[in-house]
VEXGUFI-773777 format. One record per residue: residue in three letters; x, y, z of N, C-alpha, C in turn. Coordinates in steps of 0.05 Angstrom, whole numbers, plus 5000, padded with zeros to 4 digits. Example, Ala and Ser with C-alpha at 12.3 -4.5 7.8 and 13.67 -1.06 7.14 Angstrom:
<site kolnu="ALA" n_c1="5264" n_c2="4886" n_c3="5156" ca_c1="5246" ca_c2="4910" ca_c3="5156" c_c1="5264" c_c2="4934" c_c3="5156"/>
<site kolnu="SER" n_c1="5257" n_c2="4955" n_c3="5142" ca_c1="5273" ca_c2="4979" ca_c3="5143" c_c1="5258" c_c2="5001" c_c3="5157"/>
//
This chain:
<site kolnu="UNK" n_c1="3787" n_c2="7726" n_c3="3986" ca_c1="3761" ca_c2="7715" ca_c3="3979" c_c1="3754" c_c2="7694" c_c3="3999"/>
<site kolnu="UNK" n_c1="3732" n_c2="7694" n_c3="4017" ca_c1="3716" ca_c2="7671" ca_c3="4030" c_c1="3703" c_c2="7663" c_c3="4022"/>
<site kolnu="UNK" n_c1="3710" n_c2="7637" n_c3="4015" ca_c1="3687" ca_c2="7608" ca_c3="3996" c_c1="3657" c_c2="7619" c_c3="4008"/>
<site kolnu="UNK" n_c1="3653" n_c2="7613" n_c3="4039" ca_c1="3629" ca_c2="7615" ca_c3="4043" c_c1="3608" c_c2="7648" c_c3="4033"/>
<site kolnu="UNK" n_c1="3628" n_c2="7662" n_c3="4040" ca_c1="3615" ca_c2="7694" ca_c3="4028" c_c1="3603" c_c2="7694" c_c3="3996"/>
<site kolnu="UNK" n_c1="3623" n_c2="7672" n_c3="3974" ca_c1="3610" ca_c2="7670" ca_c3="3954" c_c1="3587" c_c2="7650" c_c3="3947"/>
<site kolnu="UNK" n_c1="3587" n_c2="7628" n_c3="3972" ca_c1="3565" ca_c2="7606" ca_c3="3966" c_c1="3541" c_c2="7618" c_c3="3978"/>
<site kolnu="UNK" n_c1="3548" n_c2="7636" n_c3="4002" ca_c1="3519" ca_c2="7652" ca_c3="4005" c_c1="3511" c_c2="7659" c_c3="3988"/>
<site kolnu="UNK" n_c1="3520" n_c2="7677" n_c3="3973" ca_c1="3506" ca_c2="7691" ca_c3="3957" c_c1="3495" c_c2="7683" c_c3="3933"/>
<site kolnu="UNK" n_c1="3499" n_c2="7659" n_c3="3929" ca_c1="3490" ca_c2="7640" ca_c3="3904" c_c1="3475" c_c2="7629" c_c3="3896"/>
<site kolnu="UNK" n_c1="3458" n_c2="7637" n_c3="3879" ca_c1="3432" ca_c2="7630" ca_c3="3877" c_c1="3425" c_c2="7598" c_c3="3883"/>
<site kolnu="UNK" n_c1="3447" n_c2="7585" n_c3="3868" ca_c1="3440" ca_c2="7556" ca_c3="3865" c_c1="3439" c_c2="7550" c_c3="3904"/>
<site kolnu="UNK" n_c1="3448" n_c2="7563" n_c3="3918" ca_c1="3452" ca_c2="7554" ca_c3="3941" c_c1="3426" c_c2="7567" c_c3="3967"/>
<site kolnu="UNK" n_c1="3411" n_c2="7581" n_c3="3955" ca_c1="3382" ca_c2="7588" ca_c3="3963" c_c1="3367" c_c2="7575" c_c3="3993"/>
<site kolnu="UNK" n_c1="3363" n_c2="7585" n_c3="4004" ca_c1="3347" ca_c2="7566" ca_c3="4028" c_c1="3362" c_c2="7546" c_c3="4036"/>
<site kolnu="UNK" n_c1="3392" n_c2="7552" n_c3="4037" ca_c1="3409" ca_c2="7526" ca_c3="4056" c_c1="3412" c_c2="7546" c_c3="4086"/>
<site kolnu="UNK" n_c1="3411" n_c2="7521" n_c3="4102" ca_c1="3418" ca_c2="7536" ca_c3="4128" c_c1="3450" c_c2="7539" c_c3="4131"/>
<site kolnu="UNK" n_c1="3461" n_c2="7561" n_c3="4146" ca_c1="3486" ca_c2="7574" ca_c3="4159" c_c1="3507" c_c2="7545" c_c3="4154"/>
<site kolnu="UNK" n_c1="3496" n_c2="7526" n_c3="4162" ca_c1="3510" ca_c2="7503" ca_c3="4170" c_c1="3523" c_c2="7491" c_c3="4142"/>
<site kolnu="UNK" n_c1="3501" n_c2="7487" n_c3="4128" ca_c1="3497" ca_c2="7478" ca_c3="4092" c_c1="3514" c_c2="7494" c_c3="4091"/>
<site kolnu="UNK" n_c1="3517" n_c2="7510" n_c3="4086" ca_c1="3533" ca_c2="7527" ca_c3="4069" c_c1="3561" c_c2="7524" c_c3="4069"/>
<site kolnu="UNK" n_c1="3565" n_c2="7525" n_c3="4113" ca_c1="3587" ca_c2="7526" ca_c3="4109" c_c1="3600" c_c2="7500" c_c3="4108"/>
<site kolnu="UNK" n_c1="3592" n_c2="7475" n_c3="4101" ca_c1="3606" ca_c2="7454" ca_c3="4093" c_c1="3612" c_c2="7454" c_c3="4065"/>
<site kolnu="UNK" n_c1="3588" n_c2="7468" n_c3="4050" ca_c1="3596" ca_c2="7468" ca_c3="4021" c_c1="3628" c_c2="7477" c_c3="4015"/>
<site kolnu="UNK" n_c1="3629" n_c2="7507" n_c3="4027" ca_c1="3654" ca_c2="7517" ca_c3="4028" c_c1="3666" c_c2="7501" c_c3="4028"/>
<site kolnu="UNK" n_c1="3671" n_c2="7486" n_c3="4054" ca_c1="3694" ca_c2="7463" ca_c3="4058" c_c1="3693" c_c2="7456" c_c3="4033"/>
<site kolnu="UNK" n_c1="3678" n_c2="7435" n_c3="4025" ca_c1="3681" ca_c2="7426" ca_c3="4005" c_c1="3690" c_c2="7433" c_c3="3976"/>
<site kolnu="UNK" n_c1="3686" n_c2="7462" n_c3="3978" ca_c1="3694" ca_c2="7472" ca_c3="3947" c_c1="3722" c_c2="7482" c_c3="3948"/>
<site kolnu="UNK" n_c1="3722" n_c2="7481" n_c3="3914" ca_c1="3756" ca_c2="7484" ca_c3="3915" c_c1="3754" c_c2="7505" c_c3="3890"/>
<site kolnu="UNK" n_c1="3784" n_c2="7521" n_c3="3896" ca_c1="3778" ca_c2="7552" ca_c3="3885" c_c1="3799" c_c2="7542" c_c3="3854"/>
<site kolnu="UNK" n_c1="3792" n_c2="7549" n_c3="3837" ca_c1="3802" ca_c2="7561" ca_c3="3809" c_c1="3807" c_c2="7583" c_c3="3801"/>
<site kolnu="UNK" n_c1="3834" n_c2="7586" n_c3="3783" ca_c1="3837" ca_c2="7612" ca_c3="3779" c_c1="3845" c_c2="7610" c_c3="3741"/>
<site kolnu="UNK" n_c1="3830" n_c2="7626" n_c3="3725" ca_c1="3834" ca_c2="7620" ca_c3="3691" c_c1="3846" c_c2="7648" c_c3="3680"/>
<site kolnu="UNK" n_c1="3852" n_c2="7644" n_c3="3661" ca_c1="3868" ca_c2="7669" ca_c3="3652" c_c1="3847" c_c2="7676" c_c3="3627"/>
<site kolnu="UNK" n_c1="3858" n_c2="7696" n_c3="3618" ca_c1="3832" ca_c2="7705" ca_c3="3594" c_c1="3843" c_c2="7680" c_c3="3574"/>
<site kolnu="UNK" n_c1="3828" n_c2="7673" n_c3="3562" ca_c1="3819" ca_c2="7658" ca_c3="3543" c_c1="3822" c_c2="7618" c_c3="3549"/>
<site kolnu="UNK" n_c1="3823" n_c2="7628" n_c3="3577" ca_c1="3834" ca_c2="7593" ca_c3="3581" c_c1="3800" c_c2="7585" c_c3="3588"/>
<site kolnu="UNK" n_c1="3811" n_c2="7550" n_c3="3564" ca_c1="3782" ca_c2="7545" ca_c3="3573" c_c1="3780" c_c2="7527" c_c3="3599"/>
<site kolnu="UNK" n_c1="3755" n_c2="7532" n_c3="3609" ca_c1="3749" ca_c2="7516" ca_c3="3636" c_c1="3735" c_c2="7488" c_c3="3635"/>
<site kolnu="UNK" n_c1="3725" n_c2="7488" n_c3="3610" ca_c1="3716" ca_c2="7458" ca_c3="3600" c_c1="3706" c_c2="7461" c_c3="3567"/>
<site kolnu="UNK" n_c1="3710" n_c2="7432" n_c3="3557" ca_c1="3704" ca_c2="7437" ca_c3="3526" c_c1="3675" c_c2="7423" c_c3="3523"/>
<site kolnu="UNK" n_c1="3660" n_c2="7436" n_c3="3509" ca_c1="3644" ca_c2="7414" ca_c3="3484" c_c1="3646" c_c2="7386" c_c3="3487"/>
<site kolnu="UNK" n_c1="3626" n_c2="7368" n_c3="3494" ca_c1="3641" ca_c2="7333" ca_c3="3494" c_c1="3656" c_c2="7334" c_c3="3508"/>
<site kolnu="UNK" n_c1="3669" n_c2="7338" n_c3="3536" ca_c1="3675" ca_c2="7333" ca_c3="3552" c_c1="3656" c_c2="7321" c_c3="3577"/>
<site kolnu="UNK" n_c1="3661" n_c2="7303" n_c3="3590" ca_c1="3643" ca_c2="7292" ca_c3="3608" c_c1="3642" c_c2="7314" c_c3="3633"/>
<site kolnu="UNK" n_c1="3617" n_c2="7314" n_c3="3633" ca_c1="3613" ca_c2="7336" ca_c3="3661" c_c1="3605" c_c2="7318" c_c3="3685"/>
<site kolnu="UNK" n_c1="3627" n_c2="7321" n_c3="3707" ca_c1="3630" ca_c2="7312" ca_c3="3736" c_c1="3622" c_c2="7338" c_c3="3754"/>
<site kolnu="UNK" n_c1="3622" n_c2="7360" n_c3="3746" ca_c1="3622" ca_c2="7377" ca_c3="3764" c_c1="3612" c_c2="7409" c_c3="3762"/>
<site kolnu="UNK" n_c1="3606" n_c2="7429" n_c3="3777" ca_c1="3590" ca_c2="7451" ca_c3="3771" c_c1="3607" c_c2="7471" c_c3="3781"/>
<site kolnu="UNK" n_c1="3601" n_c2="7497" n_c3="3772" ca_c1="3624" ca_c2="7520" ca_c3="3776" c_c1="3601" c_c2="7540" c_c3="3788"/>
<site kolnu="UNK" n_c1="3613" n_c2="7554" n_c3="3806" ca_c1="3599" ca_c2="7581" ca_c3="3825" c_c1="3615" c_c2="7608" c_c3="3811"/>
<site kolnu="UNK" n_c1="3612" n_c2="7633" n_c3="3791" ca_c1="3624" ca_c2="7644" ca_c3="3783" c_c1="3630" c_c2="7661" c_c3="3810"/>
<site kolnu="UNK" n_c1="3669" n_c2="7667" n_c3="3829" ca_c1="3667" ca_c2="7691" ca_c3="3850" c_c1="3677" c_c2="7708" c_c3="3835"/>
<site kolnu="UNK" n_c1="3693" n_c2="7706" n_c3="3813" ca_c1="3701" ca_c2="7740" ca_c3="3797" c_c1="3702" c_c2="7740" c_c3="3770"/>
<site kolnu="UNK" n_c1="3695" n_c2="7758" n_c3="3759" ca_c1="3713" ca_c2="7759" ca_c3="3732" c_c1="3679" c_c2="7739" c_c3="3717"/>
<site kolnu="UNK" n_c1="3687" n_c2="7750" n_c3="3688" ca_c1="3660" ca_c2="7733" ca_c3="3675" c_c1="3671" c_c2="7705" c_c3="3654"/>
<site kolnu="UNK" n_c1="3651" n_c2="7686" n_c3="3647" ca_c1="3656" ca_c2="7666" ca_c3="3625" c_c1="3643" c_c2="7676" c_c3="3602"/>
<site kolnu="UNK" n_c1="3654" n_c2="7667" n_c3="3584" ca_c1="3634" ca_c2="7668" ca_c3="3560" c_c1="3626" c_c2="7626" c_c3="3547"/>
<site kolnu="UNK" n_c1="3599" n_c2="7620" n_c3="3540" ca_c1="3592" ca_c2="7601" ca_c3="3540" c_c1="3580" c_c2="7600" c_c3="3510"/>
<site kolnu="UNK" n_c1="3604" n_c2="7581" n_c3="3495" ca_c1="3601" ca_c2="7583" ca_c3="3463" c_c1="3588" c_c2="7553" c_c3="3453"/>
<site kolnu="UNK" n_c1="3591" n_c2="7551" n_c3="3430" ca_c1="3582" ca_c2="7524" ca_c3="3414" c_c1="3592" c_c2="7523" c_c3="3387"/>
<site kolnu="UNK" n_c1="3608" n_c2="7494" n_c3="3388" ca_c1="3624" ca_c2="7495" ca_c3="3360" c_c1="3604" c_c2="7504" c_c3="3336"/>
<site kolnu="UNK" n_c1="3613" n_c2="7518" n_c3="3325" ca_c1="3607" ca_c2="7525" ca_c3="3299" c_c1="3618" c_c2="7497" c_c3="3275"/>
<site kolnu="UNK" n_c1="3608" n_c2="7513" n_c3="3251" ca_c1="3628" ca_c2="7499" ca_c3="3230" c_c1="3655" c_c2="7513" c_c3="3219"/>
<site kolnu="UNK" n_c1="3666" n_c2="7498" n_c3="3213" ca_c1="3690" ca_c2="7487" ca_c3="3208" c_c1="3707" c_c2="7499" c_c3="3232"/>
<site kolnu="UNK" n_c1="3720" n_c2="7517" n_c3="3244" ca_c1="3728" ca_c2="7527" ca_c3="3262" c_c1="3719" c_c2="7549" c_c3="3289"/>
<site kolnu="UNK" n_c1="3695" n_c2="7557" n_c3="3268" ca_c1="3683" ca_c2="7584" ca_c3="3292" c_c1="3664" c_c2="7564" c_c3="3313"/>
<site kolnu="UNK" n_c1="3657" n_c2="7582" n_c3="3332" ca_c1="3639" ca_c2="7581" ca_c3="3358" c_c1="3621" c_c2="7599" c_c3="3352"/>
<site kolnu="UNK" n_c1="3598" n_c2="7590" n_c3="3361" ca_c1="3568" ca_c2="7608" ca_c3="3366" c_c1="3571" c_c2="7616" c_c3="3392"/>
<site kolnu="UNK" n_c1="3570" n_c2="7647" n_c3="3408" ca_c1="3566" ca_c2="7650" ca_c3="3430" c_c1="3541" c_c2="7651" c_c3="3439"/>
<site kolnu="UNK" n_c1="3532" n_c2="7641" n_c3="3462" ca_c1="3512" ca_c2="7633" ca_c3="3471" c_c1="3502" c_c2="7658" c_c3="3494"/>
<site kolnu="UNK" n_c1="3525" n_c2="7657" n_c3="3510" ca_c1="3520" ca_c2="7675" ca_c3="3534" c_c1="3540" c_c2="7685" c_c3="3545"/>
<site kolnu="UNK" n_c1="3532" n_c2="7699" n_c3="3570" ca_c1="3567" ca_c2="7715" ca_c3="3587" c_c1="3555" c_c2="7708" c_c3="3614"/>
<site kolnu="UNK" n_c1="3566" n_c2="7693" n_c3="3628" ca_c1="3560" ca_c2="7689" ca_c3="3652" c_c1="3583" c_c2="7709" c_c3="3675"/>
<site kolnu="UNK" n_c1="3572" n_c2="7716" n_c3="3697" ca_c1="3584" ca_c2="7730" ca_c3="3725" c_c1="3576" c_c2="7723" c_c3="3745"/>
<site kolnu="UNK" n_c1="3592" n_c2="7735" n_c3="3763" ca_c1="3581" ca_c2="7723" ca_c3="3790" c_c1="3546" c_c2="7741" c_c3="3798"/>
<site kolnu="UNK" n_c1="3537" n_c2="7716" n_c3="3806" ca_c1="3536" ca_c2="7706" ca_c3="3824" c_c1="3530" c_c2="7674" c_c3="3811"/>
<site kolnu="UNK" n_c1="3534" n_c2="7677" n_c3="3788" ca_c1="3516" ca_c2="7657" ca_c3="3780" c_c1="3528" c_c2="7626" c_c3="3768"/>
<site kolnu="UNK" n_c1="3523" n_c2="7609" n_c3="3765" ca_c1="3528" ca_c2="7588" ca_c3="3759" c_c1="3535" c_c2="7578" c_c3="3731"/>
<site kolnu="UNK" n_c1="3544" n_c2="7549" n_c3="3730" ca_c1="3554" ca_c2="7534" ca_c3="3701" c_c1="3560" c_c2="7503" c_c3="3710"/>
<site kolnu="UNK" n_c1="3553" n_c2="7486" n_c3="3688" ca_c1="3563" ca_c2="7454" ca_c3="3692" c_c1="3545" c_c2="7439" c_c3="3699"/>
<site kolnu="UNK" n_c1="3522" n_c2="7443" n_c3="3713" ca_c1="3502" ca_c2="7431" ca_c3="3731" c_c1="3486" c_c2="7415" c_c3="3708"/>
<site kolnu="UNK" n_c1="3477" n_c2="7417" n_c3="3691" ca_c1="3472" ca_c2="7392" ca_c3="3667" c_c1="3484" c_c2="7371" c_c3="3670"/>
<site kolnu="UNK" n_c1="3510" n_c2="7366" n_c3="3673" ca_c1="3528" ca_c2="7341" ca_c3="3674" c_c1="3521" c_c2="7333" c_c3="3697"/>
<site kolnu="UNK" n_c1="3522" n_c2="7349" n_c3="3719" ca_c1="3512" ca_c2="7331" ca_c3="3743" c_c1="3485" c_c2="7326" c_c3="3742"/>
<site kolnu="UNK" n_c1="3468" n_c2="7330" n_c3="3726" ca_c1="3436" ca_c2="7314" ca_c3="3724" c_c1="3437" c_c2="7288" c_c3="3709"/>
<site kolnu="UNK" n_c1="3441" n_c2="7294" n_c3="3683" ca_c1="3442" ca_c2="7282" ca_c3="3662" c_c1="3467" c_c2="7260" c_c3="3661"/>
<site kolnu="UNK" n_c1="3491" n_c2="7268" n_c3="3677" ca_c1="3514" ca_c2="7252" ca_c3="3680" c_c1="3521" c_c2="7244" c_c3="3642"/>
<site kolnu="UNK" n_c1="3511" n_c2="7264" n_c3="3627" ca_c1="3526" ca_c2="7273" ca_c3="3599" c_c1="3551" c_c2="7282" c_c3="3599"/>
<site kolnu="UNK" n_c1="3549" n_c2="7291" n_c3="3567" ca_c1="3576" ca_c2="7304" ca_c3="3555" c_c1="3569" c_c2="7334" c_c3="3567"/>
<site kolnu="UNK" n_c1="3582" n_c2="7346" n_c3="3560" ca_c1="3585" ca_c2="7376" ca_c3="3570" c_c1="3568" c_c2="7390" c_c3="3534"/>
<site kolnu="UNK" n_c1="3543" n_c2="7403" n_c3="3537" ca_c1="3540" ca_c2="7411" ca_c3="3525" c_c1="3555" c_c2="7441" c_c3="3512"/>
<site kolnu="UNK" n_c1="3572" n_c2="7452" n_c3="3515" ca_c1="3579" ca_c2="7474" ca_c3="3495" c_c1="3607" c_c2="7472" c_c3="3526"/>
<site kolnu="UNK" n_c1="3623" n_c2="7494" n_c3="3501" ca_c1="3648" ca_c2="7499" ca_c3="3516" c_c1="3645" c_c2="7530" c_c3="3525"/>
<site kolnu="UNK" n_c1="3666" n_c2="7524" n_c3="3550" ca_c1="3659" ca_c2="7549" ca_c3="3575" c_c1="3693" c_c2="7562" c_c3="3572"/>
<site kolnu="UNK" n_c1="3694" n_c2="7591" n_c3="3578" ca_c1="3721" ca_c2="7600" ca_c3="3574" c_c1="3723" c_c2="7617" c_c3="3587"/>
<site kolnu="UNK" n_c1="3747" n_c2="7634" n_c3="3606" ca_c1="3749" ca_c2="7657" ca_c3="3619" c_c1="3747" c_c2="7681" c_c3="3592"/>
<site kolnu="UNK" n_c1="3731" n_c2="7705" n_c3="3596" ca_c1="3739" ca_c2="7727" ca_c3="3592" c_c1="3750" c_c2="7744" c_c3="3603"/>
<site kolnu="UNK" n_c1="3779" n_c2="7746" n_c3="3614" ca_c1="3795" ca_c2="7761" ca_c3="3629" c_c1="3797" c_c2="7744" c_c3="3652"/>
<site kolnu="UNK" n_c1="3810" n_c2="7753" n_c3="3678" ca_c1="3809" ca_c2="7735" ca_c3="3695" c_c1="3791" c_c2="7729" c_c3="3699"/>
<site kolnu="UNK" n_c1="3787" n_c2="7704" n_c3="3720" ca_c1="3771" ca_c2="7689" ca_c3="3731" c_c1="3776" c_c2="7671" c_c3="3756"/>
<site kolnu="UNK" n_c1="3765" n_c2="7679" n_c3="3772" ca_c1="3754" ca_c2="7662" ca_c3="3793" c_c1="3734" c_c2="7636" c_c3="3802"/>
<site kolnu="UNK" n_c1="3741" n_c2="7613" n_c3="3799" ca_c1="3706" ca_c2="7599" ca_c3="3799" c_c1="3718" c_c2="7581" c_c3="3823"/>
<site kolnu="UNK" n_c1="3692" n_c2="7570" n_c3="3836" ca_c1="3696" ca_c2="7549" ca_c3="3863" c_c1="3680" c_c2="7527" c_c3="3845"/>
<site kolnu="UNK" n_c1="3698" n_c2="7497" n_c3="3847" ca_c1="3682" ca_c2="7486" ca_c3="3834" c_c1="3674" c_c2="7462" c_c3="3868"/>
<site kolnu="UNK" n_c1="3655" n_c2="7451" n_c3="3849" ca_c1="3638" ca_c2="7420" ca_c3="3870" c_c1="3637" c_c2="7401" c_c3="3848"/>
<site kolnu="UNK" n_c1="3643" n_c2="7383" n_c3="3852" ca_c1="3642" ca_c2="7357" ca_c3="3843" c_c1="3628" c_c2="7339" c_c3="3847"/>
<site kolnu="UNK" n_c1="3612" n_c2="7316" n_c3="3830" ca_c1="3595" ca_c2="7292" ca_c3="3835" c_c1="3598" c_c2="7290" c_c3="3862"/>
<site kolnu="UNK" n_c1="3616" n_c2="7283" n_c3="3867" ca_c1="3623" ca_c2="7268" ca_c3="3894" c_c1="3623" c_c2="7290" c_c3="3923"/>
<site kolnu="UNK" n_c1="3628" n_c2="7308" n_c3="3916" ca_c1="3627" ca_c2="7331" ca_c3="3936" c_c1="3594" c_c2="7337" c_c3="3946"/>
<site kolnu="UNK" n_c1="3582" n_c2="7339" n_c3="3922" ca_c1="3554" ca_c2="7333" ca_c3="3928" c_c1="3545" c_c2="7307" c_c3="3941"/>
<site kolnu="UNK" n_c1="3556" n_c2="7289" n_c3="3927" ca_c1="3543" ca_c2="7263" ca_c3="3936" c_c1="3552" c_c2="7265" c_c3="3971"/>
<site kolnu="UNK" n_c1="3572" n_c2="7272" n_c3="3976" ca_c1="3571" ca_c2="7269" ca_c3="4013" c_c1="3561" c_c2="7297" c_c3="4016"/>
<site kolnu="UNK" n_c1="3561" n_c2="7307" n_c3="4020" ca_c1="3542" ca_c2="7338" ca_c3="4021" c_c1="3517" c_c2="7323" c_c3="4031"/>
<site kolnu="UNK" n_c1="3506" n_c2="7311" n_c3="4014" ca_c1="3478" ca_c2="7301" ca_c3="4015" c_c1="3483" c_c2="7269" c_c3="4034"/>
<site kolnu="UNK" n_c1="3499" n_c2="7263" n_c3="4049" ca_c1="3494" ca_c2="7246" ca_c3="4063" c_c1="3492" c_c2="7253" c_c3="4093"/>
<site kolnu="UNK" n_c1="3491" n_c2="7283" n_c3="4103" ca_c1="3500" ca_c2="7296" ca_c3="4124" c_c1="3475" c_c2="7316" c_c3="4121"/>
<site kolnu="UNK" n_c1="3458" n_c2="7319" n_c3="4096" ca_c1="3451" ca_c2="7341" ca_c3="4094" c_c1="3418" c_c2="7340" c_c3="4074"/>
<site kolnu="UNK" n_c1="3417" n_c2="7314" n_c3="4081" ca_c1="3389" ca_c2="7317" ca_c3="4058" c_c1="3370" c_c2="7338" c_c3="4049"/>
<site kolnu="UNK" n_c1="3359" n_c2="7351" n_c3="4064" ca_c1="3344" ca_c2="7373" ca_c3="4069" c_c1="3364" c_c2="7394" c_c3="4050"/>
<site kolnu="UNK" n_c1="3391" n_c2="7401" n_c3="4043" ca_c1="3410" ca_c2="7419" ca_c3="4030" c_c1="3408" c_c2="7405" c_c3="4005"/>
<site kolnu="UNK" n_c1="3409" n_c2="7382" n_c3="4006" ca_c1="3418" ca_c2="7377" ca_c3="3977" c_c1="3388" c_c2="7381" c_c3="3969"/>
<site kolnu="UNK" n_c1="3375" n_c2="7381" n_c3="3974" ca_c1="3338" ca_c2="7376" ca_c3="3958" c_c1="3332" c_c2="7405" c_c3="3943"/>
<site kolnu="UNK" n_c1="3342" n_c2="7425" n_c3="3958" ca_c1="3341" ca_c2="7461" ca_c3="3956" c_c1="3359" c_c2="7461" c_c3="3937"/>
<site kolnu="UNK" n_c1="3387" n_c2="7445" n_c3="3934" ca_c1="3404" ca_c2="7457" ca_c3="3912" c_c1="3387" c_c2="7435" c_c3="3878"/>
<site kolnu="UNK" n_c1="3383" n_c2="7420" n_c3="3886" ca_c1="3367" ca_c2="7401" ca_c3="3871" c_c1="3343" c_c2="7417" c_c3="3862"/>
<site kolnu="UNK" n_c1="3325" n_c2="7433" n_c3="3872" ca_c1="3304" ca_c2="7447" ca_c3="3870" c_c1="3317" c_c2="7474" c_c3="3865"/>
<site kolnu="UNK" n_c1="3340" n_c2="7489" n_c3="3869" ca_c1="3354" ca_c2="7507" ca_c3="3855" c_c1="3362" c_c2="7510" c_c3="3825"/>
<site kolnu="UNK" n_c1="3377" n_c2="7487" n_c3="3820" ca_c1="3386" ca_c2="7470" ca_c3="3794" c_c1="3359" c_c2="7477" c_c3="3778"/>
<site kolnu="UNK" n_c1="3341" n_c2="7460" n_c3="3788" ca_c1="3313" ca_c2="7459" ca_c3="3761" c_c1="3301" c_c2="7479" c_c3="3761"/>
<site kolnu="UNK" n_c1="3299" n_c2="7506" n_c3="3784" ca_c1="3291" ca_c2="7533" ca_c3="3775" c_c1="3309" c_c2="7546" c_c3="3755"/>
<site kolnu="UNK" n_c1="3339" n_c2="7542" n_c3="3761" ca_c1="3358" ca_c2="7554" ca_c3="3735" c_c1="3347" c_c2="7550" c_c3="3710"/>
<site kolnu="UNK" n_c1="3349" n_c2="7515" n_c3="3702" ca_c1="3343" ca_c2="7496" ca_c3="3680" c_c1="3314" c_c2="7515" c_c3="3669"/>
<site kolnu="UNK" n_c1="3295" n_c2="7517" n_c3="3680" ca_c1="3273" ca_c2="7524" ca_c3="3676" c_c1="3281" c_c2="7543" c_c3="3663"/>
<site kolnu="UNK" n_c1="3278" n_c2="7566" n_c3="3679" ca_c1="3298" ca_c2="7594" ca_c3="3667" c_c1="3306" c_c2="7597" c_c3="3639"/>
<site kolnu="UNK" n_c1="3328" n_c2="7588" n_c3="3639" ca_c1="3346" ca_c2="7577" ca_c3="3611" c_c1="3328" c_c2="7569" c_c3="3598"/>
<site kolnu="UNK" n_c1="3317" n_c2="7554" n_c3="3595" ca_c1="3302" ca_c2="7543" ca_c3="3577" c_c1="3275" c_c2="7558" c_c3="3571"/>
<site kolnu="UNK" n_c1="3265" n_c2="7576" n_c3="3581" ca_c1="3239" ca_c2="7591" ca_c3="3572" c_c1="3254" c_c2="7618" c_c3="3562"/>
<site kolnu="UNK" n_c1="3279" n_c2="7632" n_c3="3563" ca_c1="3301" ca_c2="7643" ca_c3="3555" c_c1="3307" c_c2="7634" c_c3="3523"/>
<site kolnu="UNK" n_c1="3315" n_c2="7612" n_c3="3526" ca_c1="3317" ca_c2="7603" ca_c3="3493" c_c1="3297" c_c2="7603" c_c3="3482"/>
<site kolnu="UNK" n_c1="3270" n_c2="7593" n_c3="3486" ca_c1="3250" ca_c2="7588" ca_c3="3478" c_c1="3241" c_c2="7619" c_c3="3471"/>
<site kolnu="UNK" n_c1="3241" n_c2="7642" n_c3="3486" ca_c1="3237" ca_c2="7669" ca_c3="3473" c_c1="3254" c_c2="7675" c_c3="3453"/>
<site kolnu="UNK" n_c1="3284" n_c2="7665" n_c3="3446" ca_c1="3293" ca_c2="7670" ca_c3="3433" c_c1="3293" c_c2="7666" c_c3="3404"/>
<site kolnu="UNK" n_c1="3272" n_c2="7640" n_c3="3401" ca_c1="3277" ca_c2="7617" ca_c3="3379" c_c1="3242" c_c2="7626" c_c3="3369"/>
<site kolnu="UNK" n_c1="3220" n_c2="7644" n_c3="3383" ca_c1="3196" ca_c2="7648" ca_c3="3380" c_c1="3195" c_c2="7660" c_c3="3357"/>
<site kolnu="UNK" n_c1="3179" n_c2="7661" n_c3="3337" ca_c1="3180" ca_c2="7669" ca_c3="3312" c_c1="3167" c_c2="7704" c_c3="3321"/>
<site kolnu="UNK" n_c1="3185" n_c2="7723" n_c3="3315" ca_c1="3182" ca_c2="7751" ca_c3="3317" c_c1="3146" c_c2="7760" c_c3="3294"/>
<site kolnu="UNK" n_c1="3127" n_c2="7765" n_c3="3315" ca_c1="3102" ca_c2="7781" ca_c3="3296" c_c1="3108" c_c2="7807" c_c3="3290"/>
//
């Protein structure tokens, strides 16, 4: 697997030049989860964002007394975590491998120098982020629409 082969192709990473990219790489660091291991909980503080390269998550929400609501199934190409790096919150819902998994993660800080070398990159992943957010959110909003 080449970091950069999967940050190309990533949406969150859209309109970076050759160069952008390939520092991101540098910068990212690879994970490997087994089926059911989680990759972050519920209320956990989110420092950092995940690039899915193999294998899918599933993205739940405590239930009561013991169950989870599943929310979604994320794959590659696509992303997770990036709330915490806006909001510098808790981690809204808990994230888990279904079967293996592959993720590259970036961190506060990986961004934060990213963007000191690269302003113009970070603005596109910044303007990436809030096309996702958008997304998701007019996504739920069809979901929650009262059916005529």
């Amino acid at each position: 697997m080449e970091k950069l082969a999967v940050i190309a192709t990533s949406p969150l990473f859209e309109m970076l030049a050759p160069a952008e990219l390939a520092r991101l790489a540098e910068l990212a660091r690879l994970y490997r989860y087994a089926h059911g291991e989680v990759v972050f909980e519920e209320g956990d503080l989110g420092d950092s964002l995940f690039v899915i390269v193999r294998g899918q998550v599933e993205v739940v929400l405590r239930g009561t007394g013991n169950g989870v609501k599943p929310l979604t199934v994320l794959g590659p190409p696509e992303f997770f975590g990036e709330m915490g790096l806006i909001d510098k919150d808790h981690r809204s819902a808990t994230v888990r491998a279904l079967g293996e998994v592959e993720l590259l993660q970036l961190t506060a800080q990986d961004l934060r120098t990213f963007r000191l070398a690269h302003g113009d990159g970070f603005t596109f992943i910044v303007v990436n982020i809030a096309r996702s957010l958008s997304a998701r959110l007019r996504e739920a909003n069809a979901r929650l629409a009262p059916q005529d």
